[in-house]
N, CA, C and O atoms as a printed pandas DataFrame, in Angstrom:
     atom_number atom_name residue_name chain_id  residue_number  x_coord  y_coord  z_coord
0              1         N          UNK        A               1  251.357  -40.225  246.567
1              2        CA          UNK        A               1  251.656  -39.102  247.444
2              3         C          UNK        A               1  250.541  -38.056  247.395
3              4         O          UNK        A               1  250.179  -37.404  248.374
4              5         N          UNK        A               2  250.178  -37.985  246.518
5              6        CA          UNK        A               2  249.058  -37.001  246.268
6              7         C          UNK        A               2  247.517  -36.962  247.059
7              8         O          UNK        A               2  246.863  -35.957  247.337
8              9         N          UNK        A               3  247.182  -38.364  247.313
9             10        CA          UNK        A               3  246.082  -38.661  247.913
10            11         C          UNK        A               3  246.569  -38.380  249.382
11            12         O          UNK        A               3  245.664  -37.935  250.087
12            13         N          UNK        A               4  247.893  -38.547  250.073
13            14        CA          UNK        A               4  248.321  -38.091  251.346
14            15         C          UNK        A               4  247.734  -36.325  251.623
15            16         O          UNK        A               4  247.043  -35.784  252.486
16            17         N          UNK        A               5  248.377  -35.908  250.498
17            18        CA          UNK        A               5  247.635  -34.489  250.778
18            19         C          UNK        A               5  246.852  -33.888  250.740
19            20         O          UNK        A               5  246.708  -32.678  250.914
20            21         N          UNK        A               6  245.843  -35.135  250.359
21            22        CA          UNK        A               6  244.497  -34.474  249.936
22            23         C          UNK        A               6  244.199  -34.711  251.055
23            24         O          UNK        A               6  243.668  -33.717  251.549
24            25         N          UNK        A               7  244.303  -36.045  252.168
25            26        CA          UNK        A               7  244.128  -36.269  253.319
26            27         C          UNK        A               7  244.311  -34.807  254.340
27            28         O          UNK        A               7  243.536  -34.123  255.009
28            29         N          UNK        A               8  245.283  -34.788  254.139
29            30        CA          UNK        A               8  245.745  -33.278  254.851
30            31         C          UNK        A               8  244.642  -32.539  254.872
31            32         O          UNK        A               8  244.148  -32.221  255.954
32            33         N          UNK        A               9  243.824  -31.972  253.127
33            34        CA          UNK        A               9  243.251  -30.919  252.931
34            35         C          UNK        A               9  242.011  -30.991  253.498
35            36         O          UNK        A               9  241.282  -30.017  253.683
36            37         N          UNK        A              10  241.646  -32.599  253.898
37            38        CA          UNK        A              10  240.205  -32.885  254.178
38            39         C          UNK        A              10  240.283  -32.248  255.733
39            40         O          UNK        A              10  239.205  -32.150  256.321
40            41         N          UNK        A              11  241.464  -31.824  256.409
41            42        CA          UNK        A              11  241.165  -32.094  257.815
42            43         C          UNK        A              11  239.984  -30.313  258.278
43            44         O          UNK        A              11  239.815  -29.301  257.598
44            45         N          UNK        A              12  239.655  -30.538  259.118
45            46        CA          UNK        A              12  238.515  -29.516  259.964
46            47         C          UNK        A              12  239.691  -28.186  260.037
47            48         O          UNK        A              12  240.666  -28.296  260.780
48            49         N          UNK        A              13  239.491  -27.003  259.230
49            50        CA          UNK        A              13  239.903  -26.025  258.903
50            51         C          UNK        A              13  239.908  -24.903  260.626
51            52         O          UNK        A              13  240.695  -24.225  261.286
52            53         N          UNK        A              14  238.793  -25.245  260.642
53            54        CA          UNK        A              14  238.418  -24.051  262.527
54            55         C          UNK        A              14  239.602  -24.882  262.832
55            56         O          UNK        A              14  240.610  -24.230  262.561
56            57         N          UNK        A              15  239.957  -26.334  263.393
57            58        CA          UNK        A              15  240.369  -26.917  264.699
58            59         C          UNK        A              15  242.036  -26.932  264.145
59            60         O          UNK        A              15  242.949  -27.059  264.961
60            61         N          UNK        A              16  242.275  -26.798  262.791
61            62        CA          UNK        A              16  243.690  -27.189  262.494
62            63         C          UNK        A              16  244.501  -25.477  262.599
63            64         O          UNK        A              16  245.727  -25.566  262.647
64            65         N          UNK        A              17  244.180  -24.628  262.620
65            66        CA          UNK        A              17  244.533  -23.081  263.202
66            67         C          UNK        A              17  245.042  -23.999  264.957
67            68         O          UNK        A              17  244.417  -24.607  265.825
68            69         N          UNK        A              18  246.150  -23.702  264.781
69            70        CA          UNK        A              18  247.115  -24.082  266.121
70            71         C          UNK        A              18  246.773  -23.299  267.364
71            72         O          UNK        A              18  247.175  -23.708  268.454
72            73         N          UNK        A              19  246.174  -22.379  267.283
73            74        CA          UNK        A              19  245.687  -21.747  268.502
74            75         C          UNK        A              19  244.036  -22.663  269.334
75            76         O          UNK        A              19  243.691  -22.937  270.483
76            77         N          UNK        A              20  243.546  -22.817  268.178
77            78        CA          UNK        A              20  242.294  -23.609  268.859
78            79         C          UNK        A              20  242.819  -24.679  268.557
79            80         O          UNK        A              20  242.448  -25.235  269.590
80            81         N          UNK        A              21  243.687  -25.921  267.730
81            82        CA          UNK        A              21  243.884  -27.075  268.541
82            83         C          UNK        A              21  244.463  -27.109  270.000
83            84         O          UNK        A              21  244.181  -27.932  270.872
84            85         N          UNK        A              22  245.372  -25.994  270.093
85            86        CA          UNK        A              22  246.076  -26.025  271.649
86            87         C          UNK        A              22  244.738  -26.123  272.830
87            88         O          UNK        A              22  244.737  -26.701  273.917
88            89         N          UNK        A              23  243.538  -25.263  272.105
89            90        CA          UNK        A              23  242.795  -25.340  273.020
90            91         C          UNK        A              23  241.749  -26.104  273.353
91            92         O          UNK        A              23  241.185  -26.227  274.440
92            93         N          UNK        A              24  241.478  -26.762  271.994
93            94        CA          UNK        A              24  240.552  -27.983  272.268
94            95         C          UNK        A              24  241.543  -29.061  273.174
95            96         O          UNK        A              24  241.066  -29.578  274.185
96            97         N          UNK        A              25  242.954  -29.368  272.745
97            98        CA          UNK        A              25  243.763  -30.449  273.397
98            99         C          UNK        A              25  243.567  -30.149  274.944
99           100         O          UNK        A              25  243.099  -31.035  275.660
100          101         N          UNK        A              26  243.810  -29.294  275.309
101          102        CA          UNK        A              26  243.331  -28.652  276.979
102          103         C          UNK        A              26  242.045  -29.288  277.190
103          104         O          UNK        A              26  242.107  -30.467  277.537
104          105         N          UNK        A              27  240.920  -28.785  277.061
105          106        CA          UNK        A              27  239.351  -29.256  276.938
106          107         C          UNK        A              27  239.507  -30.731  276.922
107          108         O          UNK        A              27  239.344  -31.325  277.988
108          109         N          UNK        A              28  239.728  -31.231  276.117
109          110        CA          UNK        A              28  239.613  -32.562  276.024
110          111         C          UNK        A              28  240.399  -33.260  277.206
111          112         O          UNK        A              28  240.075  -34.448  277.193
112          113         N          UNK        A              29  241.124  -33.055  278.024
113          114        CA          UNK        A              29  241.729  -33.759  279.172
114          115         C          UNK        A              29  240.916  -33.059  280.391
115          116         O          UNK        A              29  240.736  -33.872  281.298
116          117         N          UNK        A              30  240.409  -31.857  280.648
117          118        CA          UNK        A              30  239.808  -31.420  281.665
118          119         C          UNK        A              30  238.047  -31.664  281.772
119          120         O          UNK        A              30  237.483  -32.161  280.797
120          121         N          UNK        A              31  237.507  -31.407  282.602
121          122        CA          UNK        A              31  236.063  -31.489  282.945
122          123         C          UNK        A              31  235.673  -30.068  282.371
123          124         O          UNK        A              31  234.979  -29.946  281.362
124          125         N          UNK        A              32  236.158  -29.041  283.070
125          126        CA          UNK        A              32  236.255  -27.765  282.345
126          127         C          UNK        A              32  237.492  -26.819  282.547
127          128         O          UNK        A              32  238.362  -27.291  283.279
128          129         N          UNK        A              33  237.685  -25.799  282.126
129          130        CA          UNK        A              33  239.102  -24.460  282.267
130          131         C          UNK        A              33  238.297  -23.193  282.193
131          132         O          UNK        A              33  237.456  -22.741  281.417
132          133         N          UNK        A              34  238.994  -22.717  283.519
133          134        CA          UNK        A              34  238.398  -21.141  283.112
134          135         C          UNK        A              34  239.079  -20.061  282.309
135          136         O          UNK        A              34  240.192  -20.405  281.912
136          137         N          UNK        A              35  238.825  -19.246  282.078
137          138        CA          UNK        A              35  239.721  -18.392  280.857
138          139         C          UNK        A              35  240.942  -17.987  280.877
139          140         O          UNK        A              35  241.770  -17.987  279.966
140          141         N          UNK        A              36  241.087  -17.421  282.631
141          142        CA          UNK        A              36  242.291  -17.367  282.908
142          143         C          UNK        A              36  243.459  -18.394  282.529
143          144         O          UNK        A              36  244.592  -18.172  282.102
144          145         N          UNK        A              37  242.771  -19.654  282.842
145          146        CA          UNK        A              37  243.859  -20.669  283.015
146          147         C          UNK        A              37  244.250  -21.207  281.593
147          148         O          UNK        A              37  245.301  -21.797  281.345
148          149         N          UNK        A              38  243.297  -20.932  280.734
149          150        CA          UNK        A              38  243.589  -21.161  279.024
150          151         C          UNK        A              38  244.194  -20.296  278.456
151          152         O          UNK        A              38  244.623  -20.631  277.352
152          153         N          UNK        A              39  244.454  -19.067  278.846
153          154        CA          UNK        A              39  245.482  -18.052  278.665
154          155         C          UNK        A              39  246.576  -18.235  278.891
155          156         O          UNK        A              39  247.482  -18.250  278.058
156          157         N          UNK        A              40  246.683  -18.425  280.190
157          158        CA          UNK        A              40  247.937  -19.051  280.888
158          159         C          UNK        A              40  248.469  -20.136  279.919
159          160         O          UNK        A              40  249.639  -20.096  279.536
160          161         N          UNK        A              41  247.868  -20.817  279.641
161          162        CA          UNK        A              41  248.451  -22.491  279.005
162          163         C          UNK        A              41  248.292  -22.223  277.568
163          164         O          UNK        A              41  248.878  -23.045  276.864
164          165         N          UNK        A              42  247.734  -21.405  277.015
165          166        CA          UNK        A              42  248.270  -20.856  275.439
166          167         C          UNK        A              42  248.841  -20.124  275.068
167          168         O          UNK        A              42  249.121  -20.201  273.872
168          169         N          UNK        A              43  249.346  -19.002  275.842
169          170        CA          UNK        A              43  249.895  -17.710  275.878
170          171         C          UNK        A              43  249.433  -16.766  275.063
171          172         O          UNK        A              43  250.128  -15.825  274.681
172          173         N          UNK        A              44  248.222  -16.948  274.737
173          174        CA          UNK        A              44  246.993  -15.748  274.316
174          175         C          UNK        A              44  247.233  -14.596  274.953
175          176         O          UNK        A              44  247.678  -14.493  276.096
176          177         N          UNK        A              45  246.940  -13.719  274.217
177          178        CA          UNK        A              45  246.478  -12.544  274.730
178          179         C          UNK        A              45  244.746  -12.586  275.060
179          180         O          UNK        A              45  244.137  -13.333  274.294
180          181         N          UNK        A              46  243.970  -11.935  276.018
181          182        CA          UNK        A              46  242.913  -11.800  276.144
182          183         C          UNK        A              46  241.820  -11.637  274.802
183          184         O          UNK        A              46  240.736  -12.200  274.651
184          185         N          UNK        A              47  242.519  -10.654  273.891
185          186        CA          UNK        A              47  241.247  -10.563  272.636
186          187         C          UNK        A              47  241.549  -11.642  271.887
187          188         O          UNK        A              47  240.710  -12.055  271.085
188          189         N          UNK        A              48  242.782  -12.269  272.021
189          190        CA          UNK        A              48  242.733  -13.788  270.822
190          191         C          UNK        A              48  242.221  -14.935  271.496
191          192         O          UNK        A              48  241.734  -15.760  270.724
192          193         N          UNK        A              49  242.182  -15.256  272.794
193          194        CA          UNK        A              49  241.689  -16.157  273.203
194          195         C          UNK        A              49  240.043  -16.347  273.157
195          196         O          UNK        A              49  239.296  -17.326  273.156
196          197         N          UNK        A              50  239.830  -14.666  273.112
197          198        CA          UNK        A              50  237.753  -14.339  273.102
198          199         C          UNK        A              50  237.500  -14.967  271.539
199          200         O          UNK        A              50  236.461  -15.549  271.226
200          201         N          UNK        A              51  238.644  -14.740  270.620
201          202        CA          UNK        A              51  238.079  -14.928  269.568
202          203         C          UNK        A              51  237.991  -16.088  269.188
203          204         O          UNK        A              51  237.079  -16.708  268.641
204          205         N          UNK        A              52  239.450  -16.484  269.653
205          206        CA          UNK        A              52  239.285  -18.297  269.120
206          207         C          UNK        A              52  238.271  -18.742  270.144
207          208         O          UNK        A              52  237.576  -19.479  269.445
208          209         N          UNK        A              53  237.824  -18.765  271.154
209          210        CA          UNK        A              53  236.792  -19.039  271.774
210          211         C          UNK        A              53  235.544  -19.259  271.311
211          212         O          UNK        A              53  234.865  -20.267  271.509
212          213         N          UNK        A              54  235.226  -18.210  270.635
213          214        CA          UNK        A              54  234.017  -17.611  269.937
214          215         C          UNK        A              54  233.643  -18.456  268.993
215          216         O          UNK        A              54  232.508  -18.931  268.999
216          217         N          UNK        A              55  234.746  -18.826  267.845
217          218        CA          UNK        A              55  234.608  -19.577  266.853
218          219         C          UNK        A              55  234.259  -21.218  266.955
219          220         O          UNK        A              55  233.642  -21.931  266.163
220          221         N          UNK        A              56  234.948  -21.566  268.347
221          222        CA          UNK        A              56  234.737  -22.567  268.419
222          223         C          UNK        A              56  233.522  -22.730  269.172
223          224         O          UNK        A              56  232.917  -23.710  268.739
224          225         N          UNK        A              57  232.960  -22.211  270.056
225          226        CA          UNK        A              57  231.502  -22.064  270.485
226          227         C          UNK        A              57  230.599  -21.978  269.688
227          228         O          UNK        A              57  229.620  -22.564  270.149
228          229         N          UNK        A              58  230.343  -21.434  268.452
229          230        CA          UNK        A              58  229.935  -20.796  267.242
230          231         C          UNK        A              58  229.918  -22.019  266.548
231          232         O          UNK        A              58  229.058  -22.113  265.673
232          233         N          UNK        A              59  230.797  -23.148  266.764
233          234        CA          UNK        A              59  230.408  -24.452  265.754
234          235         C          UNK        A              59  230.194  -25.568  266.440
235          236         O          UNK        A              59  229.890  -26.700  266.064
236          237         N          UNK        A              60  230.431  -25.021  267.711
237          238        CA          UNK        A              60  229.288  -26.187  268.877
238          239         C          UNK        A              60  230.477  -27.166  269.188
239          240         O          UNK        A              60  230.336  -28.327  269.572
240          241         N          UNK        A              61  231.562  -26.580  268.986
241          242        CA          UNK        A              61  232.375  -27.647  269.920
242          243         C          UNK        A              61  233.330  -27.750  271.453
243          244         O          UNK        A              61  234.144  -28.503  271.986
244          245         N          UNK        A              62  232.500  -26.250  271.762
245          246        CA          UNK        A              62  233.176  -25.949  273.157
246          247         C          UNK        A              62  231.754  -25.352  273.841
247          248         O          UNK        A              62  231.078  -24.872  272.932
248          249         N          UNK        A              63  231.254  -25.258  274.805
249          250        CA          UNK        A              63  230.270  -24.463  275.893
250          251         C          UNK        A              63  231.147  -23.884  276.688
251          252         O          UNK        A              63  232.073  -24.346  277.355
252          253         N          UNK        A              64  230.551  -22.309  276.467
253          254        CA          UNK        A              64  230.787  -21.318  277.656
254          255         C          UNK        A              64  230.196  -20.588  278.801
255          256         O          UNK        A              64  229.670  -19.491  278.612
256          257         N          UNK        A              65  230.234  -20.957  279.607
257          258        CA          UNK        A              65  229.012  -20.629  281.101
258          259         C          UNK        A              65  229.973  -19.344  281.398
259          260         O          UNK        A              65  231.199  -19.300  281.288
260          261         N          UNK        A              66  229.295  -18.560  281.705
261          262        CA          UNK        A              66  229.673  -16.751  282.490
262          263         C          UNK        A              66  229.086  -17.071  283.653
263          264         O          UNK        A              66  227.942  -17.524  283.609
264          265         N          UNK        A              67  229.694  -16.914  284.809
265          266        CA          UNK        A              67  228.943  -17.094  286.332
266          267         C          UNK        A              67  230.189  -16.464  287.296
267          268         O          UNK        A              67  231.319  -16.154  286.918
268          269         N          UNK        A              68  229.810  -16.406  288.204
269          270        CA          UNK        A              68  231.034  -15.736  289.175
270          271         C          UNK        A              68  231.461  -16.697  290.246
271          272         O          UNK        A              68  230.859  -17.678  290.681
272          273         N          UNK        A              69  232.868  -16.103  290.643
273          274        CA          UNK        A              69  233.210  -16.937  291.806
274          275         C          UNK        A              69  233.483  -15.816  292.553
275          276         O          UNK        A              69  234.186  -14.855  292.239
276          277         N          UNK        A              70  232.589  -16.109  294.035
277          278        CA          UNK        A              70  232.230  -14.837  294.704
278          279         C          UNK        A              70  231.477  -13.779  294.004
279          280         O          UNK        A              70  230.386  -13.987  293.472
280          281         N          UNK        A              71  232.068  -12.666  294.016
281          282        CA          UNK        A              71  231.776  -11.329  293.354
282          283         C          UNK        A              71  232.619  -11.380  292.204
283          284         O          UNK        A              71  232.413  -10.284  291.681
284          285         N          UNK        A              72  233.483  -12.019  291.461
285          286        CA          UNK        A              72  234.571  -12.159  290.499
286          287         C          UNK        A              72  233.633  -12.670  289.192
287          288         O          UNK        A              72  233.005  -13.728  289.239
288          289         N          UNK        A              73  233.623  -11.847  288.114
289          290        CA          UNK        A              73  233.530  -12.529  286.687
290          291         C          UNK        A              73  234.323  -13.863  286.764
291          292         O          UNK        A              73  235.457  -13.961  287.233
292          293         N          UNK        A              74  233.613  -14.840  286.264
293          294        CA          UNK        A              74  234.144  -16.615  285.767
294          295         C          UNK        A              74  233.761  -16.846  284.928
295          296         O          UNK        A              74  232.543  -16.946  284.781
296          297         N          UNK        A              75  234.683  -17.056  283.909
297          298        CA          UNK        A              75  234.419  -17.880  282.402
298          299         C          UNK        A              75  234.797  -19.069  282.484
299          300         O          UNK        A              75  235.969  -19.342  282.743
300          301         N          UNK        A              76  233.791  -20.067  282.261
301          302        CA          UNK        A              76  234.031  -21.557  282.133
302          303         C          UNK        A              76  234.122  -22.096  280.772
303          304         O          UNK        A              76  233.234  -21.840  279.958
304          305         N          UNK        A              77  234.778  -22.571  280.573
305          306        CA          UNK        A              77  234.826  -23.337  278.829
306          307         C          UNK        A              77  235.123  -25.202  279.445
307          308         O          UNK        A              77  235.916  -25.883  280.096
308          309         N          UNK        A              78  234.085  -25.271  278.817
309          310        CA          UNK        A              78  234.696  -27.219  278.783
310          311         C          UNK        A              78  233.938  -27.579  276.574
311          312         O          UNK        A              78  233.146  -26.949  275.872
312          313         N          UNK        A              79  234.706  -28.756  276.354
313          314        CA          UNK        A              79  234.099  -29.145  275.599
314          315         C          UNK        A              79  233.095  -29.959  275.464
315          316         O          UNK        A              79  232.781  -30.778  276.328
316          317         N          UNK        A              80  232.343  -29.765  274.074
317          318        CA          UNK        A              80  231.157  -30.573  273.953
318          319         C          UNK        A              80  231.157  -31.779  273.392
319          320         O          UNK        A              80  232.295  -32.138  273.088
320          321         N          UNK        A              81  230.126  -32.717  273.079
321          322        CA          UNK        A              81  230.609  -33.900  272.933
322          323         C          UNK        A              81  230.932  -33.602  271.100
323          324         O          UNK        A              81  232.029  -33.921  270.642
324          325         N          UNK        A              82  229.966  -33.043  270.291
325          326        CA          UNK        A              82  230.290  -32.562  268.981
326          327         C          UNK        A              82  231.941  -31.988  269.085
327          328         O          UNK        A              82  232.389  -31.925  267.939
328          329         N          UNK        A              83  232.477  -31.762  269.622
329          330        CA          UNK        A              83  233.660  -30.940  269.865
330          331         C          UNK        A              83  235.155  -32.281  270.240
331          332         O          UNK        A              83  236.293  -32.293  269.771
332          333         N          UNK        A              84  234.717  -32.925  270.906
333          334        CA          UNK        A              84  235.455  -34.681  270.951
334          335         C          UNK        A              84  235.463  -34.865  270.153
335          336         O          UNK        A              84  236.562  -34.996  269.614
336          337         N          UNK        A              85  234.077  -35.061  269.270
337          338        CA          UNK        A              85  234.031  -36.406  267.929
338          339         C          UNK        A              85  234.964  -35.575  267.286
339          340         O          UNK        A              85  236.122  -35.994  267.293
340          341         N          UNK        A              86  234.648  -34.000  266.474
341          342        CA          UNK        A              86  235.673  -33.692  265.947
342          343         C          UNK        A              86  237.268  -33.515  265.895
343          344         O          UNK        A              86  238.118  -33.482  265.004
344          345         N          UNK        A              87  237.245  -33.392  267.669
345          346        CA          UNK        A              87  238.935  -33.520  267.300
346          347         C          UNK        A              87  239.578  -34.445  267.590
347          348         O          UNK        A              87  240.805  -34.353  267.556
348          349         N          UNK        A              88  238.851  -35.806  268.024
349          350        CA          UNK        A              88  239.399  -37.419  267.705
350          351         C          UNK        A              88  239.669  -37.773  266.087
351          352         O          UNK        A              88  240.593  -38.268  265.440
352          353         N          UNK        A              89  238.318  -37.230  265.802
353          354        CA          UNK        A              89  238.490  -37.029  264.050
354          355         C          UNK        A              89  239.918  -36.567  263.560
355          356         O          UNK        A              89  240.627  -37.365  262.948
356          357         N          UNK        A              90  240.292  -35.437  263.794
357          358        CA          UNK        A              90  241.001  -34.307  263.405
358          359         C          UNK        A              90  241.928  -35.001  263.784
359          360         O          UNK        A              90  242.308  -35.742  262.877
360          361         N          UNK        A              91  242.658  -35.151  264.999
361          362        CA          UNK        A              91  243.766  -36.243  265.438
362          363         C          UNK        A              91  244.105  -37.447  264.920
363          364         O          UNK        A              91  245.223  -37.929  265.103
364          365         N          UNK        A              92  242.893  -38.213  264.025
365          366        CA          UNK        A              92  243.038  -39.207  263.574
366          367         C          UNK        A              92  243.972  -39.431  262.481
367          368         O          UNK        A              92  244.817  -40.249  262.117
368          369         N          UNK        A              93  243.112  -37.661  261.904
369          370        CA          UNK        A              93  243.554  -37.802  260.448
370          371         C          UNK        A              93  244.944  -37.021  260.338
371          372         O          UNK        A              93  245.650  -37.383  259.396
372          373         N          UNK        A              94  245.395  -36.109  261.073
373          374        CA          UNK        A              94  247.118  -35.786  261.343
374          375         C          UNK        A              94  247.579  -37.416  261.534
375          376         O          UNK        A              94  248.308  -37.922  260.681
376          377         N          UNK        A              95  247.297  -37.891  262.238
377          378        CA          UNK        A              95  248.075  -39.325  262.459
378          379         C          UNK        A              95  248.446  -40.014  261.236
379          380         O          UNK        A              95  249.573  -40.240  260.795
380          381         N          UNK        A              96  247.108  -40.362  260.679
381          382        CA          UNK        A              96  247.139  -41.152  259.384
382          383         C          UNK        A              96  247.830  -40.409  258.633
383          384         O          UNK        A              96  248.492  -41.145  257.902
384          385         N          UNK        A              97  248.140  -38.767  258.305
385          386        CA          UNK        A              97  249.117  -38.200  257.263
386          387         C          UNK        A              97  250.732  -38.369  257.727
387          388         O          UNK        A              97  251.612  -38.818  256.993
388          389         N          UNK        A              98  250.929  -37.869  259.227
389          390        CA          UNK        A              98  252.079  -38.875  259.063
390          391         C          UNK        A              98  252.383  -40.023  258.624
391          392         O          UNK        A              98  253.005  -40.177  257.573
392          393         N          UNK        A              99  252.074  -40.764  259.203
393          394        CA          UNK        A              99  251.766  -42.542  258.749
394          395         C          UNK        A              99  252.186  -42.460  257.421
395          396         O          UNK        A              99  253.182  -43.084  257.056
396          397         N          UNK        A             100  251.264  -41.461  256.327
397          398        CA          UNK        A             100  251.445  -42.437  254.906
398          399         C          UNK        A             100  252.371  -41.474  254.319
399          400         O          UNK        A             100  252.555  -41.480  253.102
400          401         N          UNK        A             101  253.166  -40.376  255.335
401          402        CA          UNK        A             101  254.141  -39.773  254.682
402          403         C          UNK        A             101  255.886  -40.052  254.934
403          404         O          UNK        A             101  256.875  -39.473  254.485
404          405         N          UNK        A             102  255.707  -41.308  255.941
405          406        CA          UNK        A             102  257.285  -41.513  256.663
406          407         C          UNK        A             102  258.318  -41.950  255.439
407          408         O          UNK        A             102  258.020  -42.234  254.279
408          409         N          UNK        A             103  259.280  -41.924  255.897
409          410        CA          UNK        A             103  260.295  -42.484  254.323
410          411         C          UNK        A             103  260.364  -43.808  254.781
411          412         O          UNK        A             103  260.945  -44.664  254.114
C-alpha cells in the first residue's frame, strides 16, 4: 500500500491543484479557449484564473496570445505540446493510483 502513495506523491504538483487540472482538461480537447470562456467553464473569478494561468504558462504548458477581436481585448490560451505530455502523464498516474487502490 505504501508504494500506491508514493505513486500519488510522484504526481506533477502545478497540474494536480484542481483549478489548473480543470483547465488543462479544457485545453486538451480544444484547439484553443479564450479567457472568458475558461471562466465560464471553471467558475473562476478573473484574478484566479490570471493566476492559475500564469503558472501554467510559466512552466510551458499552456501559450497565451493577447490580440483583439475587433477593438475588444482577446485572450487566447491553447495548450502546448510540453503541456499534453504532462497531463497524459498526470492522468496516467491518477489512473494507475486508483487501479492499485480498489478493494
Amino acid at each position: 500500500m505504501s508504494s500506491d502513495l508514493h505513486s500519488l506523491a510522484d504526481v506533477d504538483r502545478l497540474i494536480h491543484e484542481p483549478s489548473r487540472s480543470t483547465i488543462l482538461a479544457i485545453l486538451a480537447v480544444v484547439e484553443s479557449a479564450d479567457f472568458l470562456y475558461l471562466q465560464r467553464e471553471t467558475g473562476l473569478t478573473k484574478g484566479n484564473l490570471s493566476v492559475h494561468l500564469s503558472k501554467l504558462e510559466e512552466a510551458g504548458y499552456i501559450k497565451i496570445e493577447k490580440t483583439y477581436r475587433g477593438k475588444i481585448p482577446l485572450t487566447l490560451c491553447r495548450i502546448t505540446g510540453e503541456g499534453s505530455k504532462a497531463f497524459i502523464t498526470y492522468r496516467n498516474q491518477l489512473k494507475q493510483f486508483v487501479e492499485n487502490t480498489k478493494e
